[in-house]
C-alpha positions as a printed Julia matrix, in Angstrom:
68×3 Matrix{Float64}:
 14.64  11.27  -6.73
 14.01  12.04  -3.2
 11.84  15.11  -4.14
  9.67  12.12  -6.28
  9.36  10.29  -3.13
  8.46  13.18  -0.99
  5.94  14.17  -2.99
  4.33  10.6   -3.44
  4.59  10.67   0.21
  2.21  13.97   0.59
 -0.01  12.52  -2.03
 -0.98   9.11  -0.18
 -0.12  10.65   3.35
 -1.44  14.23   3.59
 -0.88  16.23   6.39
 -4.37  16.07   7.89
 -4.15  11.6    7.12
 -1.09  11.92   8.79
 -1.98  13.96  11.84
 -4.69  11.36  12.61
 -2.32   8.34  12.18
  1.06   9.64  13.77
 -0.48   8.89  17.67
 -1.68   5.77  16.69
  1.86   4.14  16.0
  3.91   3.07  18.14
  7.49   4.21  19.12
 10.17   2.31  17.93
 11.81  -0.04  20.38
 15.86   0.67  21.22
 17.78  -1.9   19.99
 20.37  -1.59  22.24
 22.68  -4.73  21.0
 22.07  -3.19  17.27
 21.86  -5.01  14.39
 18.76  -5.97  12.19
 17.16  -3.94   9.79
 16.58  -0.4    9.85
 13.12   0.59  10.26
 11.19   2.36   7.69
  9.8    5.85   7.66
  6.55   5.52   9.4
  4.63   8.13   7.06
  6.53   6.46   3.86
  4.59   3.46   5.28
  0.95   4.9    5.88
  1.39   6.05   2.07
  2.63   2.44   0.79
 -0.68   1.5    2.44
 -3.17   4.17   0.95
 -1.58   3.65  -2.36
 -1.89  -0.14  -2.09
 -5.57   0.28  -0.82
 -6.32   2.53  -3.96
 -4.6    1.26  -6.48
 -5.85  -2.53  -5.44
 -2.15  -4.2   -5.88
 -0.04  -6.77  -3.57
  2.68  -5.42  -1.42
  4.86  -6.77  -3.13
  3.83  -5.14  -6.0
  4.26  -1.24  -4.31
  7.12   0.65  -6.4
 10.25   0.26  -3.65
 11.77   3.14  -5.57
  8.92   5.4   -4.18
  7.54   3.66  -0.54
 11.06   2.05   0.14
């Protein structure tokens, strides 16, 4: 399965998308006290969104199994 997800991930976040987008995120805060939920792959999200954008569905909608 994770060699499914990988790949979805280089289809909707290629390597030239993703060198574009990685300086425009920000870095992930230190949550010092811990807690809360972990914080999803950053590229696994930028894929969730091109997919979402193609494919014309709701977020809620995006196959967790493959964007998490």
């Amino acid at each position: 399965m994770a060699d499914v997800v990988e790949d979805m991930i280089q289809t909707w976040a290629p390597e030239d998308l993703w060198a574009v987008a990685q300086p425009l995120i920000p870095v992930a805060a230190k949550r010092p006290q811990g807690g809360g939920k972990r914080r999803a792959d950053d590229r696994a999200v930028l894929a969730a969104i091109a997919y979402m954008v193609q494919a014309g569905c709701s977020w809620r909608k995006l196959p967790a199994a493959l964007f998490g």
